[in-house]
N, C-alpha and C positions, 0 to 999 in steps of 0.2 A: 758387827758391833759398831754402834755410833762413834763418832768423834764426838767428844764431851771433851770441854774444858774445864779441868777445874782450875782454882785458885791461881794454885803452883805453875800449870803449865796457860794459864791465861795469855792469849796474845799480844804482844805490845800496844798492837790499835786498841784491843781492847780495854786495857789498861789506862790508857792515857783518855781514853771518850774521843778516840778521831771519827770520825765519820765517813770515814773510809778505811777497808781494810787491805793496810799496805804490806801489809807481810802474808797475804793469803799465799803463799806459793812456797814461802819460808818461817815459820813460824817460830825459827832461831833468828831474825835478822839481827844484824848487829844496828847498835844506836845510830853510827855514823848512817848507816842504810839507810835506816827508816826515817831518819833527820832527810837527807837528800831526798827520796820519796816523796816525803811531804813536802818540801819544797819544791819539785818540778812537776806534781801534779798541782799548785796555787791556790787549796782551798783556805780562805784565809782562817778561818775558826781553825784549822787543823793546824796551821802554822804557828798561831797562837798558842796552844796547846801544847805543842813541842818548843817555842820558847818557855813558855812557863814551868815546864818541867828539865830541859837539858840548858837552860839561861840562854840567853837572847847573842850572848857575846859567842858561845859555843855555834847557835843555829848561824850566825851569820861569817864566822871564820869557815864552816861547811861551805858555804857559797864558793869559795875557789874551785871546789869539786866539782862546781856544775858545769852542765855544757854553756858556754859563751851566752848562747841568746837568751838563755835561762839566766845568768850571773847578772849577765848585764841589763837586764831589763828593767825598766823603768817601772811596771807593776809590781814587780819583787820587792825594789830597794822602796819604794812608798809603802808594802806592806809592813817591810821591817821598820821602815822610821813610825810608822801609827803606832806599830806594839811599842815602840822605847818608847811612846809621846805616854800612849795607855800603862805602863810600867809605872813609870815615872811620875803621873798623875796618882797612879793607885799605893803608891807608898807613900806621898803626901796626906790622904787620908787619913 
């Protein structure tokens, strides 16, 4: 029998439009997981994505959890300051 997804059991990638599926292995990940996930793989559309649905203040308290050269990285924290610039911009509207 195929794996079919339906609705109910839809993957969290799927769910959220990531572009990557980071729960193939686990298809119960928990939010904190899949939050970490998508930030140490760095696709930024995906990163975007999981702030806009777990808020920007939650994906960026995660960053503790990372490993060092992931936390500390200078492409990281420029990706999270663009989505607060892009937030921020997009509630003025």
């Amino acid at each position: 029998m195929a794996n079919v997804h339906t609705p109910e059991r839809q993957r969290k990638s799927e769910r959220l439009g990531l572009s990557f599926v980071y729960d193939w292995s686990n298809p119960d990940i928990g939010d904190e997981a899949l939050i970490l996930n998508v930030l140490e793989r760095g696709f930024f559309k995906d990163i975007c994505r999981v702030c806009a649905h777990y808020g920007l203040e939650r994906v960026k308290q995660s960053c503790v959890d990372l490993p060092d050269e992931v936390a500390g990285s200078a492409w990281l924290n420029r990706m999270l300051k663009n989505i607060e610039i892009g937030f921020g911009d997009a509630q003025i509207r």
